[in-house]
N, C-alpha and C positions, 0 to 999 in steps of 0.2 A: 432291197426289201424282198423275201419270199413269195411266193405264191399262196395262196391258203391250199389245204388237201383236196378240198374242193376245185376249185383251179386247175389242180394239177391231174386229179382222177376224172380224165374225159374220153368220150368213146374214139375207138379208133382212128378213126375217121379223121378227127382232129390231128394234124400232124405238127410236129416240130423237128422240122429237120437243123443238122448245125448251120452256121452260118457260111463255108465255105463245101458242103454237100448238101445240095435241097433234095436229093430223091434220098434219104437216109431209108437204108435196110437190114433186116439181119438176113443171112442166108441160116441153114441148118433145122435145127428144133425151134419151137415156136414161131407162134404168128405172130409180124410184126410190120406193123405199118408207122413209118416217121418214128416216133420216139415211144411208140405205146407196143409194147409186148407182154403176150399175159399166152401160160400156159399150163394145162393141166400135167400133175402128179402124181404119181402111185403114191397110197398113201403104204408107204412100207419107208425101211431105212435108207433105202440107198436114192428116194427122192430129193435128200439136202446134195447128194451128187452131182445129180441129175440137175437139180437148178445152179449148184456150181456151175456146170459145164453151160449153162444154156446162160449165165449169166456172163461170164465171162467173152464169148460169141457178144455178147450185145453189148457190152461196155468196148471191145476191144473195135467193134463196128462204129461205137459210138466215139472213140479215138480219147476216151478217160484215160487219165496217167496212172502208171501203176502204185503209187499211194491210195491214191484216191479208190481205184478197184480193189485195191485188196480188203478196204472197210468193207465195198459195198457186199464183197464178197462171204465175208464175215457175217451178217446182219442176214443178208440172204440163208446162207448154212442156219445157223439161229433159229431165225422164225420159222422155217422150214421143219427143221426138227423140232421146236417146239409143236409146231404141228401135229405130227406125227408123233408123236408123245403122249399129248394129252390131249389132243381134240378127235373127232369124227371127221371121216373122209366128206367131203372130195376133198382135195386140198388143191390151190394153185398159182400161181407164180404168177404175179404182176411187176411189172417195171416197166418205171416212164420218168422222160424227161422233160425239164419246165425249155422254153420255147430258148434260152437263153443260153442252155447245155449247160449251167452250172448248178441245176440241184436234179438227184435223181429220187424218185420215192418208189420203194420197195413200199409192197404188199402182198400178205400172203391170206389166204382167205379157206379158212375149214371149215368144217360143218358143224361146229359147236365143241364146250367142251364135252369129253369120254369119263364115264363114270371110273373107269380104272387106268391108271397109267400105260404106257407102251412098255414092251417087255425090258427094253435097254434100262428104261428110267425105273420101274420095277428091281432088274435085278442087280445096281447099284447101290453101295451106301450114299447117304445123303448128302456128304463130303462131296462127293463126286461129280455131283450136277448140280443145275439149280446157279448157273451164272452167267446165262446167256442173256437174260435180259438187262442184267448190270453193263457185260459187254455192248449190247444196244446202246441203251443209255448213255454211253464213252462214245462210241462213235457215231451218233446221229444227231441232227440238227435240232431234231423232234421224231415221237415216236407214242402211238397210241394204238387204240382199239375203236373200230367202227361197224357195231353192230348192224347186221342187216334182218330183215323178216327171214322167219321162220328160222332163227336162230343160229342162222351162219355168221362167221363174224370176219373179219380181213384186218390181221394186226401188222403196221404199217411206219415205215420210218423214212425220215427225208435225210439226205445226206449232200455235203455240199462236194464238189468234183470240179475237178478243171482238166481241160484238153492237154493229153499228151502231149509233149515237142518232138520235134520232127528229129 
């Protein structure tokens, strides 16, 4: 049985490290304590990168199998650039793991949506974009929207993962 979202979105503090490393850490970009990493974004293009790169450090610390990371990595790009798209800055990178190392939930959290699209999704035909949430949808367990006050929001997906072999 999963964890509810709730559960799983707790302050740093809370830690879960795997079962066979209890001091679990990332080194690099972002802060990260036990299984909770959350970090801020330019809200410009090259932030879906940027949380590639920082996502992958964290999954690859967190010893996820390359199946299972390459979803997460997928869903991260995604909502990132959906971000960056079509919502207001800040934009930022959350990822955590449930106490058991087998679901991870991505969130990413913007400042609302932007009255006019980002230039990329602007100067494309319609063809062209407009499938990253379908992709979500394929690869996560669950995947929503959690509005916060003053109209920021953190759009958010669970995904189930198992530990690499050695």
């Amino acid at each position: 049985m999963y964890a509810t979202v709730e559960d799983l979105v707790r302050p740093a503090q809370d830690t879960c490290p795997t079962r066979d490393r209890p001091d679990t850490a990332v080194s690099g970009a972002g802060a990260a304590v036990g299984c909770a990493v959350t970090q801020a974004l330019e809200h410009r293009p090259v932030a879906a990168g940027a949380a590639r790169a920082i996502t992958r450090a964290v999954l690859e610390n967190w010893r996820v199998d390359q199946d299972a990371a390459q979803s997460v990595l997928l869903v991260v790009s995604e909502l990132v650039t959906n971000a960056v798209e079509h919502a207001l800055p800040p934009v930022t990178l959350h990822l955590y793991r449930d106490r058991a190392g087998e679901v991870v939930w991505v969130g990413v959290t913007d400042g609302g949506p932007a009255q006019d699209d980002g230039a990329w999704t602007s100067s494309c035909t319609r063809e062209e974009h407009g499938r990253g949430l379908a992709l979500v949808e394929v690869l996560a367990t669950s995947h929503g929207i959690r509005p916060h006050p003053g109209g920021t929001a953190t759009h958010w997906a669970l995904l189930t993962v198992h530990e690499a072999t050695a």
